[in-house]
N, C-alpha and C positions, 0 to 999 in steps of 0.2 A: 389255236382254240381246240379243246377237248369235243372231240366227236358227244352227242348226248346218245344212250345208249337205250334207254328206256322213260320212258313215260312216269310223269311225278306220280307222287302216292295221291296227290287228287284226281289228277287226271283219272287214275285208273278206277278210283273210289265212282268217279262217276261217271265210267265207262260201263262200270257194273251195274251200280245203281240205276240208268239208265237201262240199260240193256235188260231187267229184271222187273220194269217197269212196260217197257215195251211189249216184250213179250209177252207179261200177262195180258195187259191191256189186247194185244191182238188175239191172244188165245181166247180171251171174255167175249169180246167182240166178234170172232171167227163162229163162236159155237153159240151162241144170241141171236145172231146174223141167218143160220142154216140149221140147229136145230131146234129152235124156239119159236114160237109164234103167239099171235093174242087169242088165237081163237081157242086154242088148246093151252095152253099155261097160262092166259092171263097178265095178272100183275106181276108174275113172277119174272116175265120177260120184260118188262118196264125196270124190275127191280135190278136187272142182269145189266141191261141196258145206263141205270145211273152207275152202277158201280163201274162199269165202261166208261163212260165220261169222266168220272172223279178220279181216274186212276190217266187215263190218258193226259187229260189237262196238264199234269203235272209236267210233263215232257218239252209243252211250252218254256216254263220257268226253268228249268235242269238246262236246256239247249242254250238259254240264253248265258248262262254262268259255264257253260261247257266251251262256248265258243268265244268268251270273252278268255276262258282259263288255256284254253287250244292258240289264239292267237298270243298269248303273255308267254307262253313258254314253249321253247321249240319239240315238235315229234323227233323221237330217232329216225334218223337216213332209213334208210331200208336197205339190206343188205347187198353188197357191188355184186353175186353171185346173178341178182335180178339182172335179164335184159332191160333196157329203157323203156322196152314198148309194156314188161310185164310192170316196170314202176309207173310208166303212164296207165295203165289199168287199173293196178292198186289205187291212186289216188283218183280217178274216175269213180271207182267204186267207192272211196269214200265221201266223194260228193255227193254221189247219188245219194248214200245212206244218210247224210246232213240233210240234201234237199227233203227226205222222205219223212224226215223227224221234225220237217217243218212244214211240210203239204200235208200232212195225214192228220193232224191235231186241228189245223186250218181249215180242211174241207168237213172234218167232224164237227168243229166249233159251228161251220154254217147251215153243215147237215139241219146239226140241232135247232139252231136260232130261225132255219125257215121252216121249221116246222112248229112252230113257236114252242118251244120248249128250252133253259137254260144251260149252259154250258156250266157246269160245276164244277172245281175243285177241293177234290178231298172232303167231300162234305161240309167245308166249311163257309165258301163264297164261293157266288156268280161271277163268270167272267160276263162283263158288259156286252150285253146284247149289239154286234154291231150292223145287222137288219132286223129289220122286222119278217113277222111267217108270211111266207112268199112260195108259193107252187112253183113258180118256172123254176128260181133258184133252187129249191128242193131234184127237181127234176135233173139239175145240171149235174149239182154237188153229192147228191146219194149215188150214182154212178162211178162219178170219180173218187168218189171216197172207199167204195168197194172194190175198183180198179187198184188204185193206188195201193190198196191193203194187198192184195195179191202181188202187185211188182214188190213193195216191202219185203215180205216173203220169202221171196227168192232171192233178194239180196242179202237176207239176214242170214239164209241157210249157207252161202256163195260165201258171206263173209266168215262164217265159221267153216267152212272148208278148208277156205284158202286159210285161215290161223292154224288149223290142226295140217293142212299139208307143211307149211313152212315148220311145222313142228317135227312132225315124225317122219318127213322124206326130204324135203330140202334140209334138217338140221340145222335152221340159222337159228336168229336171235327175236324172229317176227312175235311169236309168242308171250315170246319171257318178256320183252320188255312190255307187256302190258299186264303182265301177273307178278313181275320179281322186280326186287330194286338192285343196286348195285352195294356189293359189301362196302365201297366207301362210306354211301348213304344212309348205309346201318349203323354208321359210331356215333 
């Protein structure tokens, strides 16, 4: 059986998509979070604040078609040059990065709903309120949800390192196979 060498053209379609999603949403959120407030901007931090929800939500829906499209089709190996302990890291690290594209949407959806406010997508529908406004939960999930954002972070940065080192100093294939196809692929 043919080693697979790179990542399908969906896969990567919404590795980007995703990943382009993400990042704004935490860049929106990041700078709403620390340099906005109601007493000085107003509505205009509420306004910062939906466009933050309607943009994050979607990462729900993407995650679930990413990992049904992740488990249908095999990743490439990862290069024999890796140690085993550096391959058990790399997938470590991509757990983390799966778990955190399913805790950071999850702890925001409850953020929202205990402070009774709804969880929107895209402006177009509500995700189902699944509590009611509730103070302690506020109290648990607005931390965690700020924590979380921060380990996010550092993993996102972590994971574009390690793609641009396995580029320009290991010289393997970690890269390409998530930006290039294979010239067979192309006929």
């Amino acid at each position: 059986m043919e080693k697979v060498q790179y990542y399908t053209r969906t896969a990567q379609w919404l590795h980007l998509i995703m990943a382009v999603i993400f990042i704004a949403a935490w860049l929106i959120g990041f700078y709403s979070g620390n340099f906005l407030s109601y007493e000085v901007d107003g509505s205009f931090k509420g306004d910062v604040i939906t466009l933050h929800k309607n943009i994050a939500t979607t990462i729900i829906f993407l995650l679930v078609v990413r990992i049904f499209w992740r488990y249908t089709h095999p990743a490439p190996e990862l290069p024999d040059t890796m140690s085993p302990r550096m391959k058990t890291l790399a997938h470590a690290g991509h757990l983390a990065l799966y778990f955190m594209l399913i805790a950071l949407p999850v702890t925001g959806c409850l953020y929202s709903w205990s402070l009774g406010y709804p969880a929107p997508v895209l402006y177009l529908f509500n995700l189902p309120a699944l509590i009611s406004e509730n103070p302690a939960v506020t109290a648990i999930v607005k931390p965690l949800h700020i924590w979380l954002s921060w380990a996010v972070g550092l993993l996102l940065v972590g994971h574009i390192f390690a793609a641009l080192k396995h580029h320009f100093i290991d010289k393997d294939h970690v890269l390409n196979s998530m930006t290039r196809q294979s010239k067979s692929s192309k006929k």
